[in-house]
N, C-alpha and C positions, 0 to 999 in steps of 0.2 A: 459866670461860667460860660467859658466859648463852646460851641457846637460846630460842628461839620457834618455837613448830609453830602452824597455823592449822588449824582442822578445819570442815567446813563442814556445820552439824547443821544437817537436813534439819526439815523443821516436823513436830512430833509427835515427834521423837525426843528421847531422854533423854541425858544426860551424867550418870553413878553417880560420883563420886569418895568414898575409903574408905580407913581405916587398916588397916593388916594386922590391929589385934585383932575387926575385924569376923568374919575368914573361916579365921585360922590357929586351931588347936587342939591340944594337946599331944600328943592321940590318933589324930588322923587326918593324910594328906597335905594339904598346901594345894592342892591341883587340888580336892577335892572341897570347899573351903570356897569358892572360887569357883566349883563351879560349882550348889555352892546357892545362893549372891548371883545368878548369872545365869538362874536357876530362878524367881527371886521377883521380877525385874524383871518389870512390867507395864504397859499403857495406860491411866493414869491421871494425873492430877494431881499436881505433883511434892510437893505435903506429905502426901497420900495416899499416895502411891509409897515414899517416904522412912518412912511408919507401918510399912507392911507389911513393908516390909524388914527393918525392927528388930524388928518382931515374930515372923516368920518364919524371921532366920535371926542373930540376936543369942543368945547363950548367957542363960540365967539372969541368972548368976554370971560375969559376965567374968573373965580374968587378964589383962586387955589393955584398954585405954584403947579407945574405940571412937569415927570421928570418922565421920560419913556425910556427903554435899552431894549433892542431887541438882537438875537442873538440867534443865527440861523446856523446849523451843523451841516456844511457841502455834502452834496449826496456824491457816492464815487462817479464817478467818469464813467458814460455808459461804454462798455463793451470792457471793464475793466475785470 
């Protein structure tokens, strides 16, 4: 059965989507691989945003495929 959810992103807010090899680790719990990913979200630019991430919080050495998208909504034009 297909679903459809609708979300209503706010201007300036981001949409992070991620493979699990981004944030699981052999060594640690998955709470705290996400909540490094949620640590390194910032107000920035989404291929900015999308740099920092994988630098900040990508291993070295993966053992896991890593897919990131990140998906920024333009805030209006100020004086608009």
């Amino acid at each position: 059965m297909r679903r459809t959810t609708v979300l209503d992103l706010p201007p300036g807010a981001a949409l992070v989507l991620y493979t699990d090899g981004l944030v699981e680790r052999r060594t640690e719990l998955i709470d705290t691989g996400i909540e490094r990913l949620a640590t390194a979200v910032r107000s920035e630019p989404a291929e900015a945003l999308c740099d920092h991430i994988m630098t900040s919080t990508a291993p070295e050495h993966p053992d896991d495929d890593i897919a990131l998208l990140v998906i920024r909504r333009a805030s209006p034009a100020a004086g608009s």
